[in-house]
DOBA-247291 format. One record per residue: residue number from 1; x, y, z of N, C-alpha, C, CB in turn; residue in one letter; chain. Coordinates in Angstrom, 2 decimals. Each point is the difference from the previous one (the first is absolute). Glycine has a CB too. Example, Ala and Ser with C-alpha at 12.3 -4.5 7.8 and 13.67 -1.06 7.14 Angstrom:
BEGIN
R, 1, 13.19, -5.69, 7.80, -0.89, 1.19, 0.00, 0.90, 1.20, 0.00, -1.89, -1.17, 1.25, A, A
R, 2, 1.54, 2.22, -1.97, 0.82, 1.19, 0.06, -0.77, 1.09, 0.73, 1.18, -0.63, -2.15, S, A
This chain:
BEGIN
R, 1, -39.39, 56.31, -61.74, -0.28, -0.95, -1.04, -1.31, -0.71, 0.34, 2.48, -0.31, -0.50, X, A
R, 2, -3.83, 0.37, -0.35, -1.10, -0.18, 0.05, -0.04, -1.83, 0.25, -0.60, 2.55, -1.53, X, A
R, 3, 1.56, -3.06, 1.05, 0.05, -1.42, 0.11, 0.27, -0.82, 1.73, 0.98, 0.48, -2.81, X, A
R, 4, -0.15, 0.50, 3.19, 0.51, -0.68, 1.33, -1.32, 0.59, 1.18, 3.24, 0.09, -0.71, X, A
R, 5, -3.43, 1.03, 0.30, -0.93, 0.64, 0.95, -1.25, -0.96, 0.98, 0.50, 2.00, -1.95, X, A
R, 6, -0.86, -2.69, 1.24, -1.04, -1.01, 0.47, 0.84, -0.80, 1.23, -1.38, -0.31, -2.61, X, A
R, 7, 2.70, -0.08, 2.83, 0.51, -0.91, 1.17, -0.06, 1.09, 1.32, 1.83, -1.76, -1.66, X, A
R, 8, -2.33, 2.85, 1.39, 0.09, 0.57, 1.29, -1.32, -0.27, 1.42, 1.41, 1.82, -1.88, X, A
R, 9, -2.02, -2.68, 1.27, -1.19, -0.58, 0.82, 0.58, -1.54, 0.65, -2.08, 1.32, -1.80, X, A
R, 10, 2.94, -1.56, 0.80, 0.59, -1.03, 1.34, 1.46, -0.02, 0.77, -1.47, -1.42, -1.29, X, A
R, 11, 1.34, 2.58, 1.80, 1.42, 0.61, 0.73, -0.37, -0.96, 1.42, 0.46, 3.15, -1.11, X, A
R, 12, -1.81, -3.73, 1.43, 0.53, -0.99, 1.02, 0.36, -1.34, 0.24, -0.92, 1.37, 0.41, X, A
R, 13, 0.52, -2.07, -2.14, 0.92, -0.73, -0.57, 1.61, 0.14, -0.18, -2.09, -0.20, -0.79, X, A
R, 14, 2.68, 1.34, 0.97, 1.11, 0.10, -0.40, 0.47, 0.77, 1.57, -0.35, -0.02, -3.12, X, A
R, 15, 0.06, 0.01, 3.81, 0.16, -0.07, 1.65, 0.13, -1.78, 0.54, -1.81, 2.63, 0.26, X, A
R, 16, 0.43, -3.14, -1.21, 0.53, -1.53, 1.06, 1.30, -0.37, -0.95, -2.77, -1.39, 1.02, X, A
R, 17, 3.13, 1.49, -2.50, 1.08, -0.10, -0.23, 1.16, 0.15, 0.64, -1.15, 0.28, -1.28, X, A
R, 18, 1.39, 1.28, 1.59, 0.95, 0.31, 0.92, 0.12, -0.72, 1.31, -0.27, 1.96, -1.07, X, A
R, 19, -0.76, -2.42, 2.09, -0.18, -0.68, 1.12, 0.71, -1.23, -0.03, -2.01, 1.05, 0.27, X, A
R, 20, 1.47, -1.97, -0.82, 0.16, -1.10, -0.92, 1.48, -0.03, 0.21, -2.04, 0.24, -1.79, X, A
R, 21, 2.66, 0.35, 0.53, 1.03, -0.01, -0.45, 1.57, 0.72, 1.46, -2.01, 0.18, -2.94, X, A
R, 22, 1.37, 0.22, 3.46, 1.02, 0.57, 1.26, -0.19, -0.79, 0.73, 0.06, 2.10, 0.00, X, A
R, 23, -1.50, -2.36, 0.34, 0.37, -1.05, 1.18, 0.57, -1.31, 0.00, -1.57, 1.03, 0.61, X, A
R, 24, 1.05, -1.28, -2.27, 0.93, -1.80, 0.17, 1.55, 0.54, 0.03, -1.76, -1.99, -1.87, X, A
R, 25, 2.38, 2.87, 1.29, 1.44, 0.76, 0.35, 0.44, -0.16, 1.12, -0.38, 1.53, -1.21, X, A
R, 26, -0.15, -0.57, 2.10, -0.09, 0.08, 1.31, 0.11, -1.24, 0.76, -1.21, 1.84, -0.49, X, A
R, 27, 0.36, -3.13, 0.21, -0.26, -0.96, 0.60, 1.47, -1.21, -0.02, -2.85, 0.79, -0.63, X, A
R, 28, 3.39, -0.05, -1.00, 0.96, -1.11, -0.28, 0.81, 0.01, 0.74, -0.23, -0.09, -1.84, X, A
R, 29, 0.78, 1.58, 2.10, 1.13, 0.60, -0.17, 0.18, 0.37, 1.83, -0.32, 1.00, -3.09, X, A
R, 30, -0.57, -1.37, 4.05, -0.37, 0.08, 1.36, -0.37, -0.88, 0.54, -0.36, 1.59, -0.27, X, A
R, 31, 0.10, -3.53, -0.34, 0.23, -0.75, 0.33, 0.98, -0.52, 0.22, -1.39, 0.20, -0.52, X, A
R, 32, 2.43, 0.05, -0.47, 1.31, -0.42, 0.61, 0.81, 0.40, 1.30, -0.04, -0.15, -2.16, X, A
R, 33, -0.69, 1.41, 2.48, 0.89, 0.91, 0.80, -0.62, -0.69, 1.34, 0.42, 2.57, -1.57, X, A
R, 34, -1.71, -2.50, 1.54, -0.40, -0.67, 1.19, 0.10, -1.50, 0.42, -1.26, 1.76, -0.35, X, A
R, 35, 1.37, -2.99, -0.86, 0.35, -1.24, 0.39, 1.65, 0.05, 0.22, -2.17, -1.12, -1.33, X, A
R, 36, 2.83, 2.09, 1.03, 1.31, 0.12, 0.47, 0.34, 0.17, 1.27, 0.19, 0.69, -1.80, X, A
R, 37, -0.97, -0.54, 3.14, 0.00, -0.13, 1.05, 0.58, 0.86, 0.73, -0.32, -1.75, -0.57, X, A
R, 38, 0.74, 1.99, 2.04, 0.60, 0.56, 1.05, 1.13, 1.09, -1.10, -0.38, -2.44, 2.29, X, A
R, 39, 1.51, 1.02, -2.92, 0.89, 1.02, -0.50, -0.26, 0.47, -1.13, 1.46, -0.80, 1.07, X, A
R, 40, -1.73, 0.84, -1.90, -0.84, 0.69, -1.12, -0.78, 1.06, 0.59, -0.22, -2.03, -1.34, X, A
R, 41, -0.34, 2.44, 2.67, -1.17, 1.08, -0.14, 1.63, 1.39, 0.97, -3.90, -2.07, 0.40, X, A
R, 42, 4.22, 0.72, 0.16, 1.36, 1.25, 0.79, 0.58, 0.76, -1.18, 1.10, -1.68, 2.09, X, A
R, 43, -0.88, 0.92, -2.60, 0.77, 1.02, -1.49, -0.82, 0.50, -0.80, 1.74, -1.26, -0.33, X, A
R, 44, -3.05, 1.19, 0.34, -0.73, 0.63, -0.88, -0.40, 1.37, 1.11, -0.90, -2.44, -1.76, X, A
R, 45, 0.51, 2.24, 2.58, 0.05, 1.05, 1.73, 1.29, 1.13, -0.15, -0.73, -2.45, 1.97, X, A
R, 46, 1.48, 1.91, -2.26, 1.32, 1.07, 0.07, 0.16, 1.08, -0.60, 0.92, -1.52, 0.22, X, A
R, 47, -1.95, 1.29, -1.56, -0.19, 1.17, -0.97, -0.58, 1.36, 1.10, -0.74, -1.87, -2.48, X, A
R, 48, -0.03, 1.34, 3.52, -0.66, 1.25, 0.34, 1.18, 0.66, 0.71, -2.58, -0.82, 0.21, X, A
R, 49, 3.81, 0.31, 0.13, 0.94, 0.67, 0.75, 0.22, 1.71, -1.29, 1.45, -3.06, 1.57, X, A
R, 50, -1.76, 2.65, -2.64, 0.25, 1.12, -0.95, -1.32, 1.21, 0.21, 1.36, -1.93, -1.91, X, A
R, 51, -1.93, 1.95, 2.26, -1.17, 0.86, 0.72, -0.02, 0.14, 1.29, -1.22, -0.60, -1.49, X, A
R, 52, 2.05, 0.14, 2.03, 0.20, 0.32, 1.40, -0.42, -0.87, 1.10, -0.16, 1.99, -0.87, X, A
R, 53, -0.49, -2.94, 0.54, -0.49, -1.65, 0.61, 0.66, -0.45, 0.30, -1.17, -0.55, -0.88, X, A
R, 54, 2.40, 0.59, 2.05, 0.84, -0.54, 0.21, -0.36, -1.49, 1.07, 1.20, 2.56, -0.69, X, A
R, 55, -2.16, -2.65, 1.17, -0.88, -1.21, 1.01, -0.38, -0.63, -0.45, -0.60, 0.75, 1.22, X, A
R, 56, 1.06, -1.80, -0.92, -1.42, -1.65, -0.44, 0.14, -0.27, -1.03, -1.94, 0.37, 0.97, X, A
R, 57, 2.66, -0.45, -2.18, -0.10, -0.19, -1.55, -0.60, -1.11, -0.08, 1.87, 1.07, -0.75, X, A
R, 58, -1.65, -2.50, 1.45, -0.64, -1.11, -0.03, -1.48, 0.58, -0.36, 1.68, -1.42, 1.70, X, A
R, 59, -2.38, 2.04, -0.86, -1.18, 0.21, 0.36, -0.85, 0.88, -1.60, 1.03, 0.05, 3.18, X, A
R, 60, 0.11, 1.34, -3.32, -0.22, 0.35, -1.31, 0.31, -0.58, -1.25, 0.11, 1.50, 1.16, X, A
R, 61, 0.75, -2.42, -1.31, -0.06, -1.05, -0.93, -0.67, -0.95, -0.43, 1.26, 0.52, 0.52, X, A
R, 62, -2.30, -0.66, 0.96, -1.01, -0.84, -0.11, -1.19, 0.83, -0.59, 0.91, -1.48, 1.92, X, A
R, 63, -1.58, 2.59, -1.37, -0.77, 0.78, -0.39, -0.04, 0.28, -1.71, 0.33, 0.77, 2.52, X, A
R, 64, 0.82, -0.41, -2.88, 0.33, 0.06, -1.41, -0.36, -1.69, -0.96, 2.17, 2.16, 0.99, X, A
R, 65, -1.68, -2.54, -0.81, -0.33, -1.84, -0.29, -1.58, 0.16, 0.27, 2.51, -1.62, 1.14, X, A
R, 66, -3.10, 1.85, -0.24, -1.40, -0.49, -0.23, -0.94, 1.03, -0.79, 0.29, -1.35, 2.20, X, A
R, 67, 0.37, 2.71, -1.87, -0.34, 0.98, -0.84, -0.32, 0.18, -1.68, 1.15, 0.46, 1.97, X, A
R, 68, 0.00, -1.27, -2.13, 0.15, -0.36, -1.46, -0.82, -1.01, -0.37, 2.14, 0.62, 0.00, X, A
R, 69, -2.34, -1.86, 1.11, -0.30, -1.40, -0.88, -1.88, 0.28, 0.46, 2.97, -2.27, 0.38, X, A
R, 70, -3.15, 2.63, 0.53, -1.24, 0.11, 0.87, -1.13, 1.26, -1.37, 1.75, -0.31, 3.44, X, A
R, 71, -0.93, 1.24, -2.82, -0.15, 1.41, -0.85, -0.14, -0.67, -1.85, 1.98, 1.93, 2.19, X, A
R, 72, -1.55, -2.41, -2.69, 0.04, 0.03, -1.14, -1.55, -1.08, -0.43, 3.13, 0.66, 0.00, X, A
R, 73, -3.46, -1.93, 1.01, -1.42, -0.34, 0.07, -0.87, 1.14, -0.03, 0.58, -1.90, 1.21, X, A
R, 74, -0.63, 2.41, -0.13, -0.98, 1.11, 0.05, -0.49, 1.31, -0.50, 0.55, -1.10, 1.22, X, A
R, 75, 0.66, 1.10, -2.08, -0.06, 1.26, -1.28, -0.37, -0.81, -1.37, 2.15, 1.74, 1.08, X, A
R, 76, -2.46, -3.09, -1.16, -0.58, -1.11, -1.16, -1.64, 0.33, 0.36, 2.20, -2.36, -0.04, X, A
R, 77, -2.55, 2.40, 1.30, -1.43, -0.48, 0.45, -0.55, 1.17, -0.10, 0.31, -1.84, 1.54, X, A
R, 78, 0.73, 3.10, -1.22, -0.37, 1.25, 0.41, -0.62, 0.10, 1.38, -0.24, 0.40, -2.33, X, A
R, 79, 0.91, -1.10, 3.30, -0.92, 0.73, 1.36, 1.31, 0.18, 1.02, -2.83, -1.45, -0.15, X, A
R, 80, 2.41, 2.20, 1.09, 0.69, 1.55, 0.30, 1.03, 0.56, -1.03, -0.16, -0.58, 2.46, X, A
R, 81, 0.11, 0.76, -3.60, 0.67, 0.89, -0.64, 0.44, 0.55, -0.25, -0.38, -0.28, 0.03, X, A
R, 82, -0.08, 1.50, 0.53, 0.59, 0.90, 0.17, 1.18, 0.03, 1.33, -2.18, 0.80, -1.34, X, A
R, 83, 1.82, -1.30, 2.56, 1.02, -0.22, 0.88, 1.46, -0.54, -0.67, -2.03, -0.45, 1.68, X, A
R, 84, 1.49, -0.98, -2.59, 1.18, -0.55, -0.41, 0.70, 0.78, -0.47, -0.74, -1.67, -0.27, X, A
R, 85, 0.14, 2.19, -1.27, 0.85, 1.18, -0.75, 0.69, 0.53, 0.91, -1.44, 0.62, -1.61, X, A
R, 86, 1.48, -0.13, 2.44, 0.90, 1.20, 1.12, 0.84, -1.01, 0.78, -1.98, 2.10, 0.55, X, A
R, 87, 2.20, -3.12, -0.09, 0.55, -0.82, 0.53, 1.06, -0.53, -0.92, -1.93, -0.27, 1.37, X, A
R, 88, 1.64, -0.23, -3.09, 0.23, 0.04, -0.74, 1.73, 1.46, -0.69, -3.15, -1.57, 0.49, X, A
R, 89, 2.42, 2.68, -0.28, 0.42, 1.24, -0.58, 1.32, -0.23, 1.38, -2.72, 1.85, -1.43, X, A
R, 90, 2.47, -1.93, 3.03, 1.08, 0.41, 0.71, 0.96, -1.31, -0.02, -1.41, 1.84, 1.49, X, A
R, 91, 0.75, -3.36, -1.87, 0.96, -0.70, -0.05, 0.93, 0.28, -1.53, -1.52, -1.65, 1.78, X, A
R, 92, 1.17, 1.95, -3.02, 1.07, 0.18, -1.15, 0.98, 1.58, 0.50, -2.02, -1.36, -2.30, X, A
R, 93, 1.42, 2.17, 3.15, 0.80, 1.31, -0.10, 1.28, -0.34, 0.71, -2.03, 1.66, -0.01, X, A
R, 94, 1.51, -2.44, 0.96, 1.25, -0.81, 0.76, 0.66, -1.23, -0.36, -1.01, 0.90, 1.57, X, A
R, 95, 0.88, -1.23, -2.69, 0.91, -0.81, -0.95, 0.13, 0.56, -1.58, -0.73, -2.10, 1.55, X, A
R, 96, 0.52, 3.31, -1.24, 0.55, 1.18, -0.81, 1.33, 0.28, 0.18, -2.00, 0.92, 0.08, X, A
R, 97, 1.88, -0.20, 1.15, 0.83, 0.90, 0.71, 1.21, -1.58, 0.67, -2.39, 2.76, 0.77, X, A
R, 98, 1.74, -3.85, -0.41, 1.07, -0.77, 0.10, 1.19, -0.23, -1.31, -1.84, -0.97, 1.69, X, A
R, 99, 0.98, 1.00, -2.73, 0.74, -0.55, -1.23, 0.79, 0.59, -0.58, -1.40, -0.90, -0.30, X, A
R, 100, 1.12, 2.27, 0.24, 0.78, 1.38, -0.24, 1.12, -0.01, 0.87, -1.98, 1.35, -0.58, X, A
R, 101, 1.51, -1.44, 2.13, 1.68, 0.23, 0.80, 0.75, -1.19, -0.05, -0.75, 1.56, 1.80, X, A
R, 102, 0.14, -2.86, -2.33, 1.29, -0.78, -0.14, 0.46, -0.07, -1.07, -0.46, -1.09, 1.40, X, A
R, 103, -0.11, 2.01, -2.60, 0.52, -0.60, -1.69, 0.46, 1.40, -0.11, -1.84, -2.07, -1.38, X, A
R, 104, 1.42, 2.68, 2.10, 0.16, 1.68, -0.74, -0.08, 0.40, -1.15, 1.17, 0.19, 1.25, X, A
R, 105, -2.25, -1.16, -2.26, -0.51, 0.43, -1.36, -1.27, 0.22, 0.18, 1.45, -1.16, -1.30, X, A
R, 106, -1.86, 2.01, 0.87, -1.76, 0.71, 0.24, -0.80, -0.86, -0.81, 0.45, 2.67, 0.18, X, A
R, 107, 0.33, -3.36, -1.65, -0.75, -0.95, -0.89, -0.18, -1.68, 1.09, 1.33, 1.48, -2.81, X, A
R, 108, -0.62, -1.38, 3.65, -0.48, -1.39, 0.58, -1.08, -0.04, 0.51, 1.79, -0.50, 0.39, X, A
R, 109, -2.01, 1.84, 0.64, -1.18, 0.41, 0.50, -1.07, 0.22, -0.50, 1.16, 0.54, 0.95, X, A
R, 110, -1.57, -0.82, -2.39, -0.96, 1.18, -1.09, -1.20, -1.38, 0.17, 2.07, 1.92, -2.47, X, A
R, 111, -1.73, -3.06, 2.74, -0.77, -1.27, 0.02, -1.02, 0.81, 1.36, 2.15, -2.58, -0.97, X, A
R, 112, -1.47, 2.43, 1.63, -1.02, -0.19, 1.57, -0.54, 1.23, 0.27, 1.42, -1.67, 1.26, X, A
R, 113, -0.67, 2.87, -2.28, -0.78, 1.38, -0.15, -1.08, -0.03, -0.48, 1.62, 0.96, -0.23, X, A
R, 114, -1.64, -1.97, -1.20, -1.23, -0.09, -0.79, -1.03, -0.38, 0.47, 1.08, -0.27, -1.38, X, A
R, 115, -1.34, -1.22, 2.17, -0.50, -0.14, 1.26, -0.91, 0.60, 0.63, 1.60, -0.51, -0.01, X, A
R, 116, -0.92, 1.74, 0.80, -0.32, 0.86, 1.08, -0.86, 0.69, -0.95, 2.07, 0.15, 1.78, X, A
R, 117, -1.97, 0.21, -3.03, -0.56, 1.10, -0.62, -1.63, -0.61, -0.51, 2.76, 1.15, -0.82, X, A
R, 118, -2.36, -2.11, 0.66, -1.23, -0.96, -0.48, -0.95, -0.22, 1.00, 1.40, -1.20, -1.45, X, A
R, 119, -1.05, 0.78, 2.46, -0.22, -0.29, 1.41, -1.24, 1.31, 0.31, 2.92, -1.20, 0.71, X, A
R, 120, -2.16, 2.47, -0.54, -0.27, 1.01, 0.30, -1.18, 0.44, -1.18, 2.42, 0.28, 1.36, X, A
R, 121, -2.17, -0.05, -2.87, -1.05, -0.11, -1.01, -1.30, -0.47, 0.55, 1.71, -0.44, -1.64, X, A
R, 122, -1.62, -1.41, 2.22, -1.19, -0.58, 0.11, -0.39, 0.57, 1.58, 0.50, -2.28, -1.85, X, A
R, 123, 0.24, 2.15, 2.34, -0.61, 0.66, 1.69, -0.87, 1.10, -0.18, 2.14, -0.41, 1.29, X, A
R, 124, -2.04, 1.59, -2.87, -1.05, 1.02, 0.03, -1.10, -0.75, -0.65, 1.48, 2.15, -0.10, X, A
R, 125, -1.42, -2.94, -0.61, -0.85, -0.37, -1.15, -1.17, -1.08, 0.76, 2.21, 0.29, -2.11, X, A
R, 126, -1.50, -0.99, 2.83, -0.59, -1.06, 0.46, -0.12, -1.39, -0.27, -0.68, 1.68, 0.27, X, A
R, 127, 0.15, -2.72, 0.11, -0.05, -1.02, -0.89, -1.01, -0.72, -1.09, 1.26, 0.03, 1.75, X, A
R, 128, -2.36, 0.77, -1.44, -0.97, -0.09, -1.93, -0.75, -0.37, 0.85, 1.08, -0.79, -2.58, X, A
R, 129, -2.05, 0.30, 1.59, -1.41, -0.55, 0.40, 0.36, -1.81, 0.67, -1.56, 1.85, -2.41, X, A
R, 130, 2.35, -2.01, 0.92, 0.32, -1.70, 0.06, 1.49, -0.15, 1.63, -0.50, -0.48, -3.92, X, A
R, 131, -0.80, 0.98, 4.78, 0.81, -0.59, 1.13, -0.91, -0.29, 1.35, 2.13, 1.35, -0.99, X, A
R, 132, -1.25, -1.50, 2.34, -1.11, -0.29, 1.08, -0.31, 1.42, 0.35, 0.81, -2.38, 1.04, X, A
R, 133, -0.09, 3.23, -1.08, 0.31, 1.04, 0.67, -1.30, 1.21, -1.01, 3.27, -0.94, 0.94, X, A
R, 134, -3.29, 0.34, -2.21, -1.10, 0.77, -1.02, 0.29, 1.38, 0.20, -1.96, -1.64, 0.13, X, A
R, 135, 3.20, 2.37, 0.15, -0.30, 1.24, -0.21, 0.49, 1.31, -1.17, -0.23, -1.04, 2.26, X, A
């Protein structure tokens, strides 16, 4: 359609959209986890026992919490980016795969799948011009 054709010059307008829009997500939704403290990150840690992480959950609960709240700044600004994205992609696969073995509905999981997939999308794409990272 000759009408829409012209928005394809600002696909890195619609990258900081996407940025933007995940990371304040990200930020909301991973502040809580991390001002929730010691016991909040132990139980958020435990998920990795479902991948085979059976050590330290405190420690991976914490990682995840900052992952999310940290990570979701730095996919707004765009700098390391691409690292995040992938940091990003292995923390939802593992609250994928957590969510699935405790609900055992694949639709509970389809959230943190979508995620990963998005995640993974921008990790090829990059983060546009409108960032630090400019690539």
């Amino acid at each position: 359609m000759a009408l829409l054709s012209n928005f394809g010059k600002y696909k890195n307008f619609g990258l900081l959209i996407f940025r933007v829009g995940l990371g304040v997500l990200f930020i909301y939704h991973g502040l809580s986890k991390l001002l929730g403290g010691p016991v909040k990150w132990e139980k958020l840690g435990a998920a990795s026992g479902f991948v085979g992480i059976h050590f330290l959950p405190l420690f991976w609960g914490f990682l995840s919490a900052i992952t999310e709240t940290f990570g979701g700044v730095l996919i707004i600004v765009g700098l390391a980016f691409r690292p995040v994205c992938l940091l990003m992609v292995i923390n939802l696969i593992v609250a994928a795969i957590f969510t699935y073995r405790i609900s055992g509905n694949f639709g509970d999981a389809t959230h943190a799948i979508e995620d990963a997939i998005t995640f993974t999308g921008l990790f090829f794409l990059g983060p546009g011009s409108y960032s630090v990272d400019k690539a």
